[in-house]
MDTraj code that builds the backbone (N, CA, C; nanometers):
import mdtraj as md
import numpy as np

residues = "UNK UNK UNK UNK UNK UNK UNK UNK UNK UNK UNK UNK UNK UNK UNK UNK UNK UNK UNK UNK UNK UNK UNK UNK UNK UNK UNK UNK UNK UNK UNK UNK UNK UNK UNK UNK UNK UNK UNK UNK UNK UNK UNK UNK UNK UNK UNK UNK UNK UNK UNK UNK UNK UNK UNK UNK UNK UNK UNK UNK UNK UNK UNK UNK UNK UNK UNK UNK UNK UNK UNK UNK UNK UNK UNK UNK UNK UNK UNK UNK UNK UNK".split()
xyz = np.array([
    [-2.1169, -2.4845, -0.9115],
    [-2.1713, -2.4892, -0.7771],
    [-2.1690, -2.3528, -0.7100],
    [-2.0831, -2.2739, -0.7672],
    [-2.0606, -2.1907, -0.6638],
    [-2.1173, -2.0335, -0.7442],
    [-2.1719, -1.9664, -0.7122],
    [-2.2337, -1.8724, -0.7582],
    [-2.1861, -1.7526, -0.7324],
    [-2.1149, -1.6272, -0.8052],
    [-2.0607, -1.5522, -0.7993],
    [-2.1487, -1.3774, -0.7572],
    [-2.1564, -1.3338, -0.6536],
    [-2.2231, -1.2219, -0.6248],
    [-2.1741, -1.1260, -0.5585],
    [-2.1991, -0.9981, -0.6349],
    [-2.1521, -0.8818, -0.5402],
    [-2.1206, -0.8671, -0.4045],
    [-2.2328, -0.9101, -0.3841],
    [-2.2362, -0.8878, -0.2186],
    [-2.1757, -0.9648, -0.1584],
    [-2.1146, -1.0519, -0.1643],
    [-1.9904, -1.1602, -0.1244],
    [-1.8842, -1.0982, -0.1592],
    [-1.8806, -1.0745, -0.3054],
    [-1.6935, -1.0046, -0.3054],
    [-1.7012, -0.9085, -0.2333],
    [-1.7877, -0.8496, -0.2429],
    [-1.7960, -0.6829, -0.1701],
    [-1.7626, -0.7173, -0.0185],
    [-1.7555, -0.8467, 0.0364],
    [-1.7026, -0.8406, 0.1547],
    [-1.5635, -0.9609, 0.1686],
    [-1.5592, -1.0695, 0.1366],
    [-1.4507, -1.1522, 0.0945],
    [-1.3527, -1.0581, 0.0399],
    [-1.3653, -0.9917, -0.0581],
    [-1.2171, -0.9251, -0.1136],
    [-1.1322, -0.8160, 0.0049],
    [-1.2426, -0.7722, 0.0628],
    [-1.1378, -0.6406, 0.1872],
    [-1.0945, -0.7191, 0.3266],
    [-1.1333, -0.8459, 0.3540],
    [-1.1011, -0.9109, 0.4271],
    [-1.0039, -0.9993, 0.4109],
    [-0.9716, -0.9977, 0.2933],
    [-0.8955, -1.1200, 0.2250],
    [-0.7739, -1.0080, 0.2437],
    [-0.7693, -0.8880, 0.1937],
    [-0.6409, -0.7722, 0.1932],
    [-0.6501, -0.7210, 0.3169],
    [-0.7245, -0.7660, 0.4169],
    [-0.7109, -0.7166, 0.5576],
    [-0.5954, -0.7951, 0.6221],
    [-0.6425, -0.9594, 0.5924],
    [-0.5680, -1.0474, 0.6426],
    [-0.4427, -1.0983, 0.5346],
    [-0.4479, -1.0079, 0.4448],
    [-0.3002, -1.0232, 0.4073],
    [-0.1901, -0.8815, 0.5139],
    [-0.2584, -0.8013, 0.4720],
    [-0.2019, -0.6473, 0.5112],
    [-0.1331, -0.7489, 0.7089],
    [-0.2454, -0.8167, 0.7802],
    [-0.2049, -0.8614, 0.9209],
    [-0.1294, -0.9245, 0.8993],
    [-0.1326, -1.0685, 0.8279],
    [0.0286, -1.1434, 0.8196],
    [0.1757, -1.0795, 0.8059],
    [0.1595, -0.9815, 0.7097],
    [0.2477, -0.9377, 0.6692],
    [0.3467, -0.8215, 0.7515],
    [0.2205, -0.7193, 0.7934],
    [0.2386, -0.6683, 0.9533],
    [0.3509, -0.7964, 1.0606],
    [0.2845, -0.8884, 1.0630],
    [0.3027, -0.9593, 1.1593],
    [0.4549, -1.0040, 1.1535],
    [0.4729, -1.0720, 1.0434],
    [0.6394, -1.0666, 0.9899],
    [0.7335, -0.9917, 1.0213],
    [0.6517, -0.8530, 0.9797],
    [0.7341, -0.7472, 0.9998],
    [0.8016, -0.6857, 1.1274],
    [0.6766, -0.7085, 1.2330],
    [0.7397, -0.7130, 1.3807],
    [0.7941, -0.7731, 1.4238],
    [0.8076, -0.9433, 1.3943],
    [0.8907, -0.9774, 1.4295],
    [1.0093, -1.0075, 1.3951],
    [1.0520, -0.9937, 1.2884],
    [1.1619, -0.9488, 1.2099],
    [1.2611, -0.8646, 1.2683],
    [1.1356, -0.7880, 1.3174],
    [1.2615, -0.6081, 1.3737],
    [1.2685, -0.6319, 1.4934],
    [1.2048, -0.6782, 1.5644],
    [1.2006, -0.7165, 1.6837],
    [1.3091, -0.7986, 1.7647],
    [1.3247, -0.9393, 1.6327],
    [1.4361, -1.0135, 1.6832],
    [1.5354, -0.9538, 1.6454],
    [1.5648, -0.8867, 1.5494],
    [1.6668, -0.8199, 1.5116],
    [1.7230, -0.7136, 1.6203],
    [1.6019, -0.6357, 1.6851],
    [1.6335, -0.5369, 1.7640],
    [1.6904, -0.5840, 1.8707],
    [1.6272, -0.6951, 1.9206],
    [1.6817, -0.7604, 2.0122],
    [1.8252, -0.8112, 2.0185],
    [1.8771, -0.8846, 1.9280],
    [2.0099, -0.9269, 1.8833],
    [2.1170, -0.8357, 1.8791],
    [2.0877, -0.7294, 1.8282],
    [2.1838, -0.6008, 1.8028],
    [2.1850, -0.5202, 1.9123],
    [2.0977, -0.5323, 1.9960],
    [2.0693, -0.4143, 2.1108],
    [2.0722, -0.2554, 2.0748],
    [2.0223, -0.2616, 1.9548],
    [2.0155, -0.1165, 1.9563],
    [1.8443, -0.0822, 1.8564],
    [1.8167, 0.0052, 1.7727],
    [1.7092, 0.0344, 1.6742],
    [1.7633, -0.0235, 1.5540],
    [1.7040, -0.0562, 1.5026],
    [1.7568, -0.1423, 1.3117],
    [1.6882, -0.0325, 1.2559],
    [1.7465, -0.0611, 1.1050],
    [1.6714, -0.0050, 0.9735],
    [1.6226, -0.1005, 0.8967],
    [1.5904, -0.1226, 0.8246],
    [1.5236, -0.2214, 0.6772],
    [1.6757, -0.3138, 0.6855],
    [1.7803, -0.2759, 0.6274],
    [1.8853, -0.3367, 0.6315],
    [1.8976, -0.4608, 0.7255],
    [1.8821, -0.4089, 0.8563],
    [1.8953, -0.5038, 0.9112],
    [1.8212, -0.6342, 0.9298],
    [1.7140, -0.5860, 0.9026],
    [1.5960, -0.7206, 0.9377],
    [1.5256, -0.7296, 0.8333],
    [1.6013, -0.6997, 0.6908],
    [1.5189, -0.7216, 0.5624],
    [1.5214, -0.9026, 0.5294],
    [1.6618, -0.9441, 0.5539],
    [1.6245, -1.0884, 0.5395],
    [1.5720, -1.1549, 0.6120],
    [1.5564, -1.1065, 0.7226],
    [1.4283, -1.2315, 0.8138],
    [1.3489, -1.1562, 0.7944],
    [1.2420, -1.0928, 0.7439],
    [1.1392, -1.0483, 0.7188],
    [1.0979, -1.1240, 0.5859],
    [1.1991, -1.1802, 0.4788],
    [1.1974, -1.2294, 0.3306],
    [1.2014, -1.3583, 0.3669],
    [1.2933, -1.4156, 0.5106],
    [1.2417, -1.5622, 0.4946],
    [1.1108, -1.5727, 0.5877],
    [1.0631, -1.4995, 0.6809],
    [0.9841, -1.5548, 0.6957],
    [0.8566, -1.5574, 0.6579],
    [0.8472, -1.5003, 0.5739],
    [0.7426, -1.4598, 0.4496],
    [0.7865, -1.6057, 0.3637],
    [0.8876, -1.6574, 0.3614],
    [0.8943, -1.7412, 0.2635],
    [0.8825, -1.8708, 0.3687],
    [0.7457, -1.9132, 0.3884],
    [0.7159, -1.9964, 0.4958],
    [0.7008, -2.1002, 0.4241],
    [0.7935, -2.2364, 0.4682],
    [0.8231, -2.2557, 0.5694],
    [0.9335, -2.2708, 0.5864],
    [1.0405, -2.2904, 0.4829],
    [1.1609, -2.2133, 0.5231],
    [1.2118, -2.1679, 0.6142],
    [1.1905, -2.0253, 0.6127],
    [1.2428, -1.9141, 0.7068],
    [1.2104, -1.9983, 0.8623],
    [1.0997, -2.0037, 0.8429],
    [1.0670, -2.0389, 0.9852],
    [1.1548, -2.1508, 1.0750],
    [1.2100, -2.2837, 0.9804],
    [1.3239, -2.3615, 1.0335],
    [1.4349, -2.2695, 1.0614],
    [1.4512, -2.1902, 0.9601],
    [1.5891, -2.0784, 1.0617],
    [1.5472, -1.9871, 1.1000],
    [1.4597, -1.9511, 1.1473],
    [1.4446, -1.8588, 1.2840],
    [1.3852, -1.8516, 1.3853],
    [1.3169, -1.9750, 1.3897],
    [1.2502, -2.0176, 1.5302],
    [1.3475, -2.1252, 1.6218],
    [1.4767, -2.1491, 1.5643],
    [1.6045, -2.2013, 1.6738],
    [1.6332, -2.0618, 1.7197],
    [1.6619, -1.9471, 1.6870],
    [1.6927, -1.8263, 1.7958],
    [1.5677, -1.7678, 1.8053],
    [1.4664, -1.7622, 1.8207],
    [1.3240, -1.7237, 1.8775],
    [1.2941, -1.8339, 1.9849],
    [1.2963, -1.9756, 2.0264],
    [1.3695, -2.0468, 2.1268],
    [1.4194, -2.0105, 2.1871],
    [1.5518, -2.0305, 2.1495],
    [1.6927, -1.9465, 2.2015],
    [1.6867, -1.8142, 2.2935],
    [1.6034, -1.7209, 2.2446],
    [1.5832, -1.6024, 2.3035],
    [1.4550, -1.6296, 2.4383],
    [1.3831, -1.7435, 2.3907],
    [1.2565, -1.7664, 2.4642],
    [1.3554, -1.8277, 2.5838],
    [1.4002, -1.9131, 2.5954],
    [1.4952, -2.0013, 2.6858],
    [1.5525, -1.8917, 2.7846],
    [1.6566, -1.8086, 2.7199],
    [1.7209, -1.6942, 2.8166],
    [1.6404, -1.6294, 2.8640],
    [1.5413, -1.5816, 2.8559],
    [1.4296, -1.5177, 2.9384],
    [1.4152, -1.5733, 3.0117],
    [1.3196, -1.6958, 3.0034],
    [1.2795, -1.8014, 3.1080],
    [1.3890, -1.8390, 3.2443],
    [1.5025, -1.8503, 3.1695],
    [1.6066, -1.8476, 3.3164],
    [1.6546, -1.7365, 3.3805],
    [1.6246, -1.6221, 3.3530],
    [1.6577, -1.4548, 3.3879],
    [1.5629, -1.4384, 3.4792],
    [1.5639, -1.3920, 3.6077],
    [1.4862, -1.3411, 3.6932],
    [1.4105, -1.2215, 3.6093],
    [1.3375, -1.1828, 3.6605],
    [1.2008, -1.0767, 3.6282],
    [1.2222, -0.9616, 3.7193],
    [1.2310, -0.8421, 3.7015],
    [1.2056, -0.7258, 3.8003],
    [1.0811, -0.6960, 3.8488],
])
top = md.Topology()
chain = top.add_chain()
for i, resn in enumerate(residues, 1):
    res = top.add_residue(resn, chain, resSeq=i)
    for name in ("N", "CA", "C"):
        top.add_atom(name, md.element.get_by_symbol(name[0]), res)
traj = md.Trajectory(xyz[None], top)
């Protein structure tokens, strides 16, 4: 059924590694992010290499780390705003 042509991969394949390259991005910020947050200071790889590995390992990761991504969402919400 399905007919194989240049001009399709030629655009399916860099979009396909676009939107891997974004997920993966995406992990990655928030990984360091919550991490940065938690520690209060700058991380290295070290620090936020395993939540970056579970949450890449979806869906997993995501049951343990969206109770303190909550958690962090919650304390905001009751903190006044400047």
């Amino acid at each position: 059924f399905f007919v194989s042509s240049n001009a399709a991969e030629g655009i399916i394949v860099p979009l396909h590694l676009f939107a891997m390259f974004c997920l993966g991005y995406a992990c990655y910020f928030v990984s360091k992010n919550l991490s940065m947050k938690n520690k209060g200071r700058s991380v290295v790889f070290g620090d936020y290499g395993l939540n970056l590995i579970l949450l890449l390992a979806f869906p997993v990761g995501q049951w343990l780390i969206q109770p303190r991504i909550n958690q962090l969402y919650a304390e905001r919400k009751h903190t006044p705003h400047s």
